[in-house]
C-alpha positions in Angstrom: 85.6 172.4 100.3 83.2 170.2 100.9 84.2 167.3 98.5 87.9 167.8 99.7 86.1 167.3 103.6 83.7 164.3 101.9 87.4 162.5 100.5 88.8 162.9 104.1 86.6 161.8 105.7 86.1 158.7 103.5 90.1 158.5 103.2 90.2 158.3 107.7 87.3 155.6 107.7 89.5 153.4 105.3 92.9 154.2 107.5 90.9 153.6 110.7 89.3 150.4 109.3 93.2 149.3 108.0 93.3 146.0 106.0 92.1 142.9 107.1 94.1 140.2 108.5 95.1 137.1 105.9 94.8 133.7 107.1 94.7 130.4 106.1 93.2 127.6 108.0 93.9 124.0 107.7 91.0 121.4 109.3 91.8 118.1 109.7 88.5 116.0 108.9 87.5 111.8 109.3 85.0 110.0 107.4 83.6 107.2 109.4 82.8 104.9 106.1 82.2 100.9 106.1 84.7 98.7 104.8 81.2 96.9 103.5 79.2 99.5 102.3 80.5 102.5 99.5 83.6 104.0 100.9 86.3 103.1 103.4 87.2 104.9 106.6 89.4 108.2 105.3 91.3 111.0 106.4 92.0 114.4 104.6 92.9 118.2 104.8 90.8 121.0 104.2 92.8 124.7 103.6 90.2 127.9 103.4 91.2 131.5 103.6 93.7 134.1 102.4 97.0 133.8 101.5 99.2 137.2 103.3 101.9 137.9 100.7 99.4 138.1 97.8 95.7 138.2 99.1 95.4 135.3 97.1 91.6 133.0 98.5 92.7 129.5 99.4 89.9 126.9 98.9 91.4 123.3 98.8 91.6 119.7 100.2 93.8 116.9 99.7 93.4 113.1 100.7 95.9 110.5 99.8 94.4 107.0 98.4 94.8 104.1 96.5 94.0 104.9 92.9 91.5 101.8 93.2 89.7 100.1 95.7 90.3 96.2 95.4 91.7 93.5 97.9 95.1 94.2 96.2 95.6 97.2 98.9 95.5 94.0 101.3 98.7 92.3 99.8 101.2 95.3 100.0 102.0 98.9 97.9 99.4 99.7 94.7 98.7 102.7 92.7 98.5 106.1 94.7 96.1 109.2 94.1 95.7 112.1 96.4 92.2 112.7 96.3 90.1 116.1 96.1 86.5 116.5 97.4 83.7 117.6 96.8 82.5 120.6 99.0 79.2 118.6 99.5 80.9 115.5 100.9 83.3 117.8 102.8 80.3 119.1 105.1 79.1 115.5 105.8 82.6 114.5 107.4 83.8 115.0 110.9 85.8 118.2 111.6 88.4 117.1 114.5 90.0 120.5 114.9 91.4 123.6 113.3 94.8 125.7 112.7 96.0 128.7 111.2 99.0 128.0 109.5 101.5 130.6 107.9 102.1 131.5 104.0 105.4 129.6 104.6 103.7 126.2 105.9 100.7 126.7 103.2 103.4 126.2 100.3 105.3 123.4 102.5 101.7 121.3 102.3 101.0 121.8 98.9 104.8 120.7 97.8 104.8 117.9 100.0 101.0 117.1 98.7 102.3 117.0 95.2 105.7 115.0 96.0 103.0 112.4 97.4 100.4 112.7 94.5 103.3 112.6 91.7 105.6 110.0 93.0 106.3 107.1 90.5 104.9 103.7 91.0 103.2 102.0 94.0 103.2 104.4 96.3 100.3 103.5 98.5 100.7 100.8 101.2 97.9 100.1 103.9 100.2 99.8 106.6 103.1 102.3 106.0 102.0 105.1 103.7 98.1 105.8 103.6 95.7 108.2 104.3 96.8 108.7 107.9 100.4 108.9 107.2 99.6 112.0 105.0 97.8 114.0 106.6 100.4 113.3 109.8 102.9 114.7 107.4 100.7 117.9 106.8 100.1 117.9 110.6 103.7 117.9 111.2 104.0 120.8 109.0 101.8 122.8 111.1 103.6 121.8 113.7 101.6 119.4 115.8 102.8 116.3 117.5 102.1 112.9 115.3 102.8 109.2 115.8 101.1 106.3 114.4 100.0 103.8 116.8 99.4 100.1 114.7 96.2 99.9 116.2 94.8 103.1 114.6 96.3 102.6 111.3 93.0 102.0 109.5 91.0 103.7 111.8 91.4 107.6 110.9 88.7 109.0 112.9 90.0 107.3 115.7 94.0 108.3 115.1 92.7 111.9 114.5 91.2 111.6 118.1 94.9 110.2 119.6 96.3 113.3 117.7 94.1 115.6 119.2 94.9 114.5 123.1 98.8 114.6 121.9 98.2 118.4 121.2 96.4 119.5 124.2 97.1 123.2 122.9 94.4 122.8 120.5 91.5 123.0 122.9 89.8 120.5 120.7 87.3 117.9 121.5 87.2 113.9 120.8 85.0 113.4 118.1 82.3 110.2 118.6 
């Protein structure tokens, strides 16, 4: 009797605790860089948490860049890559704002991430189709407002700020 009481009681503790709630979170982070000095200005996506349908961890980023840095990025489209970081660069980046986003839109970014990363050719273009522009995309996904004002274009901390007073709803604050 009192193993059958010990396995109930155990058995309520787990029913009263029920499982815990899966969510992924997608961050939207600047890197204030020096056109002069080691990396340029950047924009990226961070996803951490736990997939719903599967319990599956999420533990990703994805930046979209020219494959290399030269003045050729000046004179039109060059060689793309989408760019993953390292968690130790991650931490020393600014963190504009966060939001959960569903299993649904989770698979949306990471398609649309890979029909960016795999597309043929020159794919990059300073002015129509960088950094900014793709993480826009993956903002549009979670269903935040997005435009691309010309005088932000090459300045993501900066557009990451605009985006945040466009989407009030996010509670977020201007990052200096």
């Amino acid at each position: 009797m009192k193993r059958f009481l010990a396995l109930l009681a155990s058995l309520s503790v787990l029913l009263w605790s029920g499982p815990a709630a899966a969510e992924v979170l997608l961050s939207f982070h600047s890197f204030n860089g020096s056109v002069l000095f080691g990396r340029y200005p950047h924009t990226f996506v961070v996803l951490e948490g736990t997939l719903d349908e599967t319990g599956e961890t999420v533990s990703e980023n994805y930046g979209f860049t020219a494959k290399s840095a030269s003045i050729a990025v000046l004179n039109g489209p060059v060689y793309h890559d989408v760019m993953v970081e390292e968690p130790k660069y991650v931490r020393k980046t600014n963190r504009h704002f966060t939001v959960p986003i569903s299993d649904e839109q989770y698979h949306q970014i990471v398609a649309e991430m890979v029909k960016w990363r795999d597309a043929p050719g020159k794919y990059y273009d300073l002015d129509t189709r960088n950094c900014i522009h793709f993480v826009g995309r993956m903002a549009q996904i979670a269903g935040l407002e997005v435009d691309y004002p010309k005088d932000m274009l090459r300045r993501p901390k900066k557009w990451l700020n605009h985006i945040t007073t466009l989407n009030p709803q996010l509670g977020a604050e201007q990052v200096d």
